[in-house]
N, C-alpha and C positions, 0 to 999 in steps of 0.2 A: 038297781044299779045299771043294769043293761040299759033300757032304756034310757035312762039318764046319760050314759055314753051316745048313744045314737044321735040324741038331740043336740048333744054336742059336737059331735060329726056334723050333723045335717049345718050348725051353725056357722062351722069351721069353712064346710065346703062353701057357704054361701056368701062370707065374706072375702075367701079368695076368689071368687068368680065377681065381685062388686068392686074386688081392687086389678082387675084386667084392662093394660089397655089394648084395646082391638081395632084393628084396619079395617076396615070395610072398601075395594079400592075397584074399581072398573076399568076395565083392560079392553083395548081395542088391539089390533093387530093390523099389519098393512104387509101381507105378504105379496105384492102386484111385483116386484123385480125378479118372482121365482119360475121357474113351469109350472103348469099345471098340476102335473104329478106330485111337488114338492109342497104346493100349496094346500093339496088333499093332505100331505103328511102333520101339516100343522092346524088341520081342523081342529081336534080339542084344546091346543098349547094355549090359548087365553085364556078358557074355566080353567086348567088346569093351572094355571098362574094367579088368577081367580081365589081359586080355593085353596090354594099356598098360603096368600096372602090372610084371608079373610078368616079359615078355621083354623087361627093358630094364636094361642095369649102370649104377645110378644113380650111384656113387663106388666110384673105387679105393681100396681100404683094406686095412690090414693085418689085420683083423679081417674073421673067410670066417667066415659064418654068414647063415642067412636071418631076417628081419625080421618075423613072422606078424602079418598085421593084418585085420581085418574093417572093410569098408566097408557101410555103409546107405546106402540113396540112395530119399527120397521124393519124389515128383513131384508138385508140387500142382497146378498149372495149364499151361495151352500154349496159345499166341495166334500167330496170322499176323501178322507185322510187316516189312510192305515184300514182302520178295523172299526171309524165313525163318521156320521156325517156332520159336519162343523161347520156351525153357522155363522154369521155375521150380521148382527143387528145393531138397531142406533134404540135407546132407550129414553123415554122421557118420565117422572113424574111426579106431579103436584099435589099439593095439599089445599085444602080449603082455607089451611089459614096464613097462604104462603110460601111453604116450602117449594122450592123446586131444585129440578137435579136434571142435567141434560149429558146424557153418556154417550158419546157419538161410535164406540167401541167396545163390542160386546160380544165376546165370542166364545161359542158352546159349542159342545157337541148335545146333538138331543134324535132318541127313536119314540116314536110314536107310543112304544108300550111300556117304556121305564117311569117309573111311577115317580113322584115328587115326595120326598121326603125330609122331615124337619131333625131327625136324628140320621145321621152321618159320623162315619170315622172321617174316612180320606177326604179333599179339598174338592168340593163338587164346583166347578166354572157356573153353574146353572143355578142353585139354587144357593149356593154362598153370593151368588151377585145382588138375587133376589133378598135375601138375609140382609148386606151391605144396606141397600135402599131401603130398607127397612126400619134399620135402627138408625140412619140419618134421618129420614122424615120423623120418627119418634121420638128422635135426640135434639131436632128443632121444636115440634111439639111440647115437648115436657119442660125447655129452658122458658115457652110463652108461659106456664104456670107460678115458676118458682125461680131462682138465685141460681144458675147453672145447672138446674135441675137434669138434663140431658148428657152430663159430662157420661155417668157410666154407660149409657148406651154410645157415644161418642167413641168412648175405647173397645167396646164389640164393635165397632167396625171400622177402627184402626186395627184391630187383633187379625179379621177379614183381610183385610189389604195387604196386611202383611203377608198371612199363611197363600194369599191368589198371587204374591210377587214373585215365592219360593217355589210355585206350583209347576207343572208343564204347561199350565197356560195363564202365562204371566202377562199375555197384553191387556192393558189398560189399566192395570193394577195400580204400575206406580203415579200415575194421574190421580186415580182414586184417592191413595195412600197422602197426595199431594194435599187433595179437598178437603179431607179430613183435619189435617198437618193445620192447614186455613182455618178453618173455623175455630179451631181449639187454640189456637195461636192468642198470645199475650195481646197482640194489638188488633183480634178481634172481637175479646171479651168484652170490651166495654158495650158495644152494640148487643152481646149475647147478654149482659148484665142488662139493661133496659128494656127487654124484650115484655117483662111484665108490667110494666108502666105504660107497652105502646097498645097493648090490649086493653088492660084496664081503663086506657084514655078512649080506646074505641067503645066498650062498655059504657063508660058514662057519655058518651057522645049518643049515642043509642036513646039513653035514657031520657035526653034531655038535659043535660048537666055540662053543658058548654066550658062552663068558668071552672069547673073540676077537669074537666077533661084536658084543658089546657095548659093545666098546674101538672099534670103526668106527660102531658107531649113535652113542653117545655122539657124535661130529666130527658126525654127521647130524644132530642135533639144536640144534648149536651154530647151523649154516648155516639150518637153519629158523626158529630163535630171531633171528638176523639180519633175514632179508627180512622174519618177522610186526613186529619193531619198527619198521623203517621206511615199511612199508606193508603192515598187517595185512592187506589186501584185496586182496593180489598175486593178478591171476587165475592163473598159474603154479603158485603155489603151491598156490591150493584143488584145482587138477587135479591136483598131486602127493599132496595128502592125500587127496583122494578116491577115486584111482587104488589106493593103500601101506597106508593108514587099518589095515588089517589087518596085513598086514607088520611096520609100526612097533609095535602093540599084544604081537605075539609077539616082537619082538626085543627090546622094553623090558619082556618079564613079569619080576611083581614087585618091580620097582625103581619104586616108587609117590611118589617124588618127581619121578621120569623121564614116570609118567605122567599125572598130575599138571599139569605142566608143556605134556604133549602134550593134556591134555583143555581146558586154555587156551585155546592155537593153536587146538585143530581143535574150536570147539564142535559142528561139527557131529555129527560121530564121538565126542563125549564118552562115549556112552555103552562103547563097544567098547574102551577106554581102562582104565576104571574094573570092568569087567568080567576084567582078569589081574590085578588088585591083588592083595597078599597081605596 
């Protein structure tokens, strides 16, 4: 009977560890607008951001893959206030299959020897930011598999924005609080409902499967035609066209009503559009 319990541990633990999903994320750092002396302070803060991110199972999920994102983190200034040193950074970052998040306001206190940690009582500005980006890139992530699949991670970090608005360091919070507000909004669902039609159509695009791949863009275009009608300035949306802009251009070559249609939407990419026309 013992043993027979073990095996069943050992099987327990092994399919929680196969419904993990995990960030793997690469952080650079640009401390150049600090002194020297300041800059020596933040020698580790990128592993250390590094392995926040990387050794920790953000959600159990049925989908076992890793998540590859690059982070940038520029440091523009750093002042003594009270009893901390309080920084000021701009935050960027991406996912491989899209996502991006540009925080131009980001402000910590941080020493050299305080360790990063993923259980907290009180409102940490440091690593609830890092938490924030976290579950937004994994809350885009999870909606490309499934039907809104990202909504619970969506509300950890609506829950975030909220508790950093209430905090002593409320700046940039309710920006944040706003992005969230975006995405999860009535009239940006429909783009987050097609999200797995616009993969799936890159999958069979891959494979060779054109005239499938077309039959899934086609739905992807329907849902983008949605959110630009009732708010052409969805920011959601522009990070989806900015992000795909290409993608969408080879899965709609030659069908020049399709793009057409898509040089509308996305003036910006008008030209890469117009560029597979036949």
């Amino acid at each position: 009977m013992k043993r027979f319990f073990t095996a069943c541990l050992i099987l327990l633990t092994l399919a929680m560890v196969a419904h993990s999903q995990v960030l793997k994320v690469k952080v650079t750092l640009d401390p150049s607008n600090l002194p020297a002396d300041e800059v020596n302070n933040l020698s580790d803060f990128p592993d250390k951001v590094e392995q926040y991110f990387n050794a920790y199972e953000w959600v159990e999920d049925e989908y076992e893959y890793d998540v590859i994102c690059k982070v940038r983190i520029i440091i523009q200034s750093v002042q003594q206030k009270s009893h901390e040193k309080l920084y000021l950074a701009q935050f960027v970052i991406t996912s491989e299959s899209g996502e991006y998040f540009y925080d131009k306001i980001w402000e910590f206190p941080y020493d050299q020897g305080t360790p990063f940690s993923h259980f907290k009582g009180q409102f940490d500005p440091l690593t609830h930011f890092l938490d924030f980006y976290a579950y937004m890139v994994l809350a885009g992530e999870l909606d490309t598999n499934d039907y809104l699949k990202g909504n619970s991670l969506y509300e950890k970090a609506r829950d975030i924005a909220n508790r950093g608005q209430l905090s002593k360091y409320p700046r940039g919070w309710s920006s944040r609080m706003n992005m969230v507000l975006v995405i999860t909004d009535a009239r940006t669902r429909p783009l987050r409902e097609v999200k797995p039609d616009f993969f799936e159509a890159l999958y069979l695009l891959d494979e060779g499967k054109r005239g499938e791949a077309y039959n899934y863009a086609k739905k992807v275009l329907e849902g983008l035609k949605k959110v630009y009608k009732v708010q052409p300035n969805n920011l959601y949306l522009q990070y989806f066209f900015n992000s795909h802009y290409e993608d969408l251009a080879e899965l709609f070559k030659g069908h020049n009503t399709d793009l057409e249609l898509l040089a509308e939407l996305d003036s910006r990419h008008r030209q890469a559009y117009r560029d597979v026309m036949e």
